[in-house]
N, C-alpha and C positions, 0 to 999 in steps of 0.2 A: 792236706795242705791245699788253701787256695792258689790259683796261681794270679801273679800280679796283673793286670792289666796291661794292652799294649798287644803289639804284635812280635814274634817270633821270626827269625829270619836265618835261613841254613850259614851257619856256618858262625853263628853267635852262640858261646857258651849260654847256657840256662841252668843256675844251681836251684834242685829239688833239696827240700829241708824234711826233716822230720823230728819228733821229739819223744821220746816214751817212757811212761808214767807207768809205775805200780796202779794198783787198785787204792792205795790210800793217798796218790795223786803226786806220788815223789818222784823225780826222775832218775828213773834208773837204765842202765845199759843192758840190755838184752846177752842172753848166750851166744846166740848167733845174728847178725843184720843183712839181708839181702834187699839188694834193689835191683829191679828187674827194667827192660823198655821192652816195647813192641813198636817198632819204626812204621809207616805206611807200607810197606809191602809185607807187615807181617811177621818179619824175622824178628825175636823173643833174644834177650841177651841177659845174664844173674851177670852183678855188681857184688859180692861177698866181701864184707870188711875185711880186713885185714888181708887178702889175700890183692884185692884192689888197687890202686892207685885213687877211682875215681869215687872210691866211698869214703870218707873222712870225719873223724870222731870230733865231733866242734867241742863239747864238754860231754859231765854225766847225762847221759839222755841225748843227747841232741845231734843230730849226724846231716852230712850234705853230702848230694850227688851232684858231681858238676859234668853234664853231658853234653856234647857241640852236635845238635842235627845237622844230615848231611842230604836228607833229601825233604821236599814238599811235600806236605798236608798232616794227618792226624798222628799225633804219636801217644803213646798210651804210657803211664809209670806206674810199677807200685813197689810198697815196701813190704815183703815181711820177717819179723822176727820168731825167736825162739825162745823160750827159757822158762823158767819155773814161773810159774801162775803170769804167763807174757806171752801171751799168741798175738802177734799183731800185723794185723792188713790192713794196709791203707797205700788208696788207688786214684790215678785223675787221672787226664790227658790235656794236650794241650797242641793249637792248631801252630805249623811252621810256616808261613808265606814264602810262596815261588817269587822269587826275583828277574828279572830280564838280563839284571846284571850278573849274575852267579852264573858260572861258565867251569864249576868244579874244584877249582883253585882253592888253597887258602889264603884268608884277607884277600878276597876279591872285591869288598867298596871299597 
C-alpha cells in the first residue's frame, strides 16, 4: 500500500489499508490477519484480527489498521496473513514529523 502524500504528525490517526486476493484475483479473507509496527525506537507490536480493536474487517478482502504515532521519525508497518494457498506480506513505512508544539498530551494543536 502506497501511503498518501503529505506529512505525518504525532498524535494524528493514520489508517493502513490492505486487500487480499486468491490467485485467480478474487478477494478473499485470510485464516488469519496480522498487522505489525516497529516505532522509531525499535519496539515491534502484532495487531491480530479479531482479537484487536485496531484491526477492522472493511468487507471480503479488505481490512484497516488505524494507528495514532506517539513519537518522531521512521515507523515501519506490515501485514501478514495465513491460510490455504494465502501467504501474504506486505510492508512500507512512513516518516512522522516532530512538532515544537506536541508537549505529549493528547489533541495538543
Amino acid at each position: 500500500m502506497a501511503m498518501a502524500p503529505g506529512k505525518h504528525y504525532i498524535g494524528s490517526p493514520l489508517a493502513l489499508t490492505a486487500n487480499f486476493q486468491s490467485a485467480a484475483g478474487s478477494d478473499v479473507d485470510p485464516t488469519t490477519v496480522t498487522f505489525w509496527t516497529c516505532d522509531p525506537q525499535g519496539t515491534q507490536t502484532s495487531y491480530v484480527y479479531g482479537t484487536s480493536a485496531l484491526v477492522v474487517k472493511d468487507s471480503v478482502g479488505d481490512y484497516t489498521a488505524t494507528i495514532t504515532p506517539d513519537s518522531p521519525g521512521r515507523w515501519f508497518w506490515k501485514w501478514i496473513t495465513t491460510g490455504t494457498n494465502l501467504v501474504v506480506v506486505s510492508e512500507g513505512d512512513f516518516l512522522v514529523q516532530d512538532s515544537p508544539f506536541y508537549t505529549g498530551e493528547v489533541g495538543y494543536a
